[in-house]
Residue frames relative to the residue before (quaternion, step in Angstrom):
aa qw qx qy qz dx dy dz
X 1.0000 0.0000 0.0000 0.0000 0.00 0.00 0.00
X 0.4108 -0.5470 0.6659 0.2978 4.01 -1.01 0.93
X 0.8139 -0.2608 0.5174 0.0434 2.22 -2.50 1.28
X 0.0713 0.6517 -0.7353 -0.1717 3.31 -0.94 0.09
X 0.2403 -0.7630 0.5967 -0.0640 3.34 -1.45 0.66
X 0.1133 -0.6463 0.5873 0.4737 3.83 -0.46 0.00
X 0.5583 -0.5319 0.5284 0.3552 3.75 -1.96 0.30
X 0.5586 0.5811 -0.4559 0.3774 3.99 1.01 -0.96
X 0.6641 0.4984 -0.2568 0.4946 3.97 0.98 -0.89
X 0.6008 0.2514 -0.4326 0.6234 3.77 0.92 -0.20
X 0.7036 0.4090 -0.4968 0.3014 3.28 -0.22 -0.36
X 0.6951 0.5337 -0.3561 0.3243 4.00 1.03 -0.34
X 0.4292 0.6459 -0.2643 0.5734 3.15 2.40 -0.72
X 0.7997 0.2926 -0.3394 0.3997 3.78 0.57 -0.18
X 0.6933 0.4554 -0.3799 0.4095 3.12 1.72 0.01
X 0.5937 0.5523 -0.3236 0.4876 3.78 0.98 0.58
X 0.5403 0.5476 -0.4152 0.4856 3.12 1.76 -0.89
X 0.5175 0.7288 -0.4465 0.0402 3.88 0.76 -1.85
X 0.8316 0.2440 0.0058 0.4988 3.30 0.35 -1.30
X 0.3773 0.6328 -0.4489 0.5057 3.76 1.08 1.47
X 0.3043 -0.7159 0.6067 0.1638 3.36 -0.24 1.21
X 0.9307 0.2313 -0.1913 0.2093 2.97 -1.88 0.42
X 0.5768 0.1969 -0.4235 0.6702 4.09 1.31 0.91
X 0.1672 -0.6815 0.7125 -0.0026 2.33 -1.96 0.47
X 0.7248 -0.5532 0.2550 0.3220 3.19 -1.47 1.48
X 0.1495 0.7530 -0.6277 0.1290 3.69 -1.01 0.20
X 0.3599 -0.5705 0.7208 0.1595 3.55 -1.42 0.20
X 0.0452 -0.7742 0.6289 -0.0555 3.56 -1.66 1.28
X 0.7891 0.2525 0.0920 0.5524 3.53 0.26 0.41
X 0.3393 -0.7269 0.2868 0.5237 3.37 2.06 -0.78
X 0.5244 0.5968 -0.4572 0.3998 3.46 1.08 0.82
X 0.3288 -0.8056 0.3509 0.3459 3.55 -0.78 -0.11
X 0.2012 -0.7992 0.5612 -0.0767 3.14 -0.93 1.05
X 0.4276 -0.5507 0.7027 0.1418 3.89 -1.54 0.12
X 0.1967 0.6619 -0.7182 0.0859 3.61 -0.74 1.19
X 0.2477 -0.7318 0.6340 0.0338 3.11 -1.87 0.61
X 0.6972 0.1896 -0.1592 0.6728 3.14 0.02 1.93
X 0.4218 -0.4905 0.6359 0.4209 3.72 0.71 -0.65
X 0.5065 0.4066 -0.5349 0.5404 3.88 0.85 0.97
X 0.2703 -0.6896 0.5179 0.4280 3.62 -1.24 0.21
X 0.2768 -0.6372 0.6897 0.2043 3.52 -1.18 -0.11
X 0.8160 -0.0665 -0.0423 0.5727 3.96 0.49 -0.34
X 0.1664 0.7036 -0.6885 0.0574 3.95 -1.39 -0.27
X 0.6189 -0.5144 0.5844 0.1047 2.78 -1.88 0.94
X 0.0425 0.7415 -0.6598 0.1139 3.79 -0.50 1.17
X 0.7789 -0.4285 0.2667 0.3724 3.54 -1.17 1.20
X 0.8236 0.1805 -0.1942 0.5014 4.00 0.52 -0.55
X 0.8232 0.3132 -0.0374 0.4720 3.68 0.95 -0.62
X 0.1659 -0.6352 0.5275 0.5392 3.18 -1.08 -1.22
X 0.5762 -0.6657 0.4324 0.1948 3.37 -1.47 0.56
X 0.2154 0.9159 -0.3387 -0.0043 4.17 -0.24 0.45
X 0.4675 -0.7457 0.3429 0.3284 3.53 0.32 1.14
X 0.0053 0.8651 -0.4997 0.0438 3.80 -0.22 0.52
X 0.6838 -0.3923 0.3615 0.4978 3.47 0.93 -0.01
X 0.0539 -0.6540 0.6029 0.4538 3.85 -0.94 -0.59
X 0.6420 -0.6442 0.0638 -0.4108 3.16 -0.43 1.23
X 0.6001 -0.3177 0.7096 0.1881 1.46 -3.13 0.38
X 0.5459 0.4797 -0.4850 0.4865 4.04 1.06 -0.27
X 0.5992 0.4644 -0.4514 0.4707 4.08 0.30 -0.72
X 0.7763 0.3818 -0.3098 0.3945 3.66 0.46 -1.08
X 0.7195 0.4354 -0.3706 0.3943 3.17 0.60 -0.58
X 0.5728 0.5566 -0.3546 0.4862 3.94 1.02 -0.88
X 0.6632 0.5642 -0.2548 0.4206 3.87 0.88 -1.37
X 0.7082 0.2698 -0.3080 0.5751 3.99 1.16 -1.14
X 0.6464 -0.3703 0.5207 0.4171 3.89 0.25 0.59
X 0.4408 0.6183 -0.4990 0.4176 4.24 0.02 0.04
X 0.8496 -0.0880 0.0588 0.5168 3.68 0.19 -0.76
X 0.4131 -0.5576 0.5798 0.4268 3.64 -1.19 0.18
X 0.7578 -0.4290 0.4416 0.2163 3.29 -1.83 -0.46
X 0.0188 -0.8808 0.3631 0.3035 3.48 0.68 -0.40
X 0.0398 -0.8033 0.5922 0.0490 3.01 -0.24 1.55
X 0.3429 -0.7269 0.5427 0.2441 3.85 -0.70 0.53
X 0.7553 0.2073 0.0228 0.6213 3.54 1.40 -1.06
X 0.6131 -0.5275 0.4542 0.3736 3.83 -0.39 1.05
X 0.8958 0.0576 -0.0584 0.4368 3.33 -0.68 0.83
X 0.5193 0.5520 -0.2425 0.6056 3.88 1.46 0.31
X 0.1901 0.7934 -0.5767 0.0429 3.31 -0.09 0.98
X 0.1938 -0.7675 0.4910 0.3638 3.57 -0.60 0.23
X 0.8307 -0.5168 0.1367 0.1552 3.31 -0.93 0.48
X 0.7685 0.3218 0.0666 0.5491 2.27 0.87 -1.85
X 0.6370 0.4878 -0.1567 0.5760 3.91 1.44 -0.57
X 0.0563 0.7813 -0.6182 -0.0642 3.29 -1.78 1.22
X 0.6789 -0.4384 0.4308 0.4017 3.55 -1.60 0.14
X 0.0659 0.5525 -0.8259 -0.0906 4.05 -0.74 0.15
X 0.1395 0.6807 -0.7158 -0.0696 3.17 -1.79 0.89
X 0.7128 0.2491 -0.2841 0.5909 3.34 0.55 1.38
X 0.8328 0.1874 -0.1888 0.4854 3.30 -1.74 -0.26
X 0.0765 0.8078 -0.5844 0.0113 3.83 0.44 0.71
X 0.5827 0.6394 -0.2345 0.4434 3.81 1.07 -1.04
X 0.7074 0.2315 -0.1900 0.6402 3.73 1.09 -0.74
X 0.5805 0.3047 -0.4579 0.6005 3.82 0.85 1.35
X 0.2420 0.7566 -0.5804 0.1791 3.27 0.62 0.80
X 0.5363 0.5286 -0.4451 0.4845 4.11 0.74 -0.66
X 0.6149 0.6562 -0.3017 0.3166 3.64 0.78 -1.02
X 0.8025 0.3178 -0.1734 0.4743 3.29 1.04 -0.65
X 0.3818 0.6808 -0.3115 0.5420 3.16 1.78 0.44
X 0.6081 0.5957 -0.1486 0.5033 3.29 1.19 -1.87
X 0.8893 0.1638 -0.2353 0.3563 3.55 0.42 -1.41
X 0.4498 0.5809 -0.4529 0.5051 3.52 1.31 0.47
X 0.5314 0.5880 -0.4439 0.4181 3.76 1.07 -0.11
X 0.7905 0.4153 -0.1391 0.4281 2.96 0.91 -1.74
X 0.5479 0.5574 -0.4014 0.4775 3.73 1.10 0.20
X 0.4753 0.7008 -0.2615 0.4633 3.14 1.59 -0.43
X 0.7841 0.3000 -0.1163 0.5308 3.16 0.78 -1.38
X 0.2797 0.8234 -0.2458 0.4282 3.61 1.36 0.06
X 0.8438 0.2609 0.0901 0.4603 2.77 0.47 -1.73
């Protein structure tokens, strides 16, 4: 069974992604997302969007209330990656940041 997703959250993931060098659009899981290398660096996950950041900037940001955790599976967080469900425009460095670090990834 697909993912559900909302479309307003892909559609803001392609507008911040537009004018980032170096990912490209793609689908993981059937959602859409931006990998770099055939790593991801961002994606669209049923409440949010999703964006590797380091762990951290993920402790700091999850700890001041700024982002959830991103847990893909109840009790599975990954580490290094949080949930933005909102204010996506004033996390704009963020998606810079995690397209850097897919960079270096790869």
């Amino acid at each position: 069974m697909p993912m559900k997703f909302n479309p307003e959250h892909e559609t803001a993931m392609h507008n911040l992604m537009q004018d980032i060098d170096g990912a490209m659009p793609a689908k993981m899981f059937g959602m859409p997302c931006y990998k770099v290398n055939g790593k991801l660096a961002v994606g669209v996950f049923e409440t949010g969007i999703v964006l590797k950041v380091g762990e951290q900037q993920t402790k700091a940001m999850t700890s001041s209330g700024a982002a959830q955790p991103f847990e893909p599976m109840p009790g599975r967080p990954w580490r290094e990656w949080i949930l933005l469900t909102g204010d996506f425009d004033k996390h704009k460095a963020l998606f810079r940041q995690a397209v850097e670090l897919a960079k270096q990834a790869s």
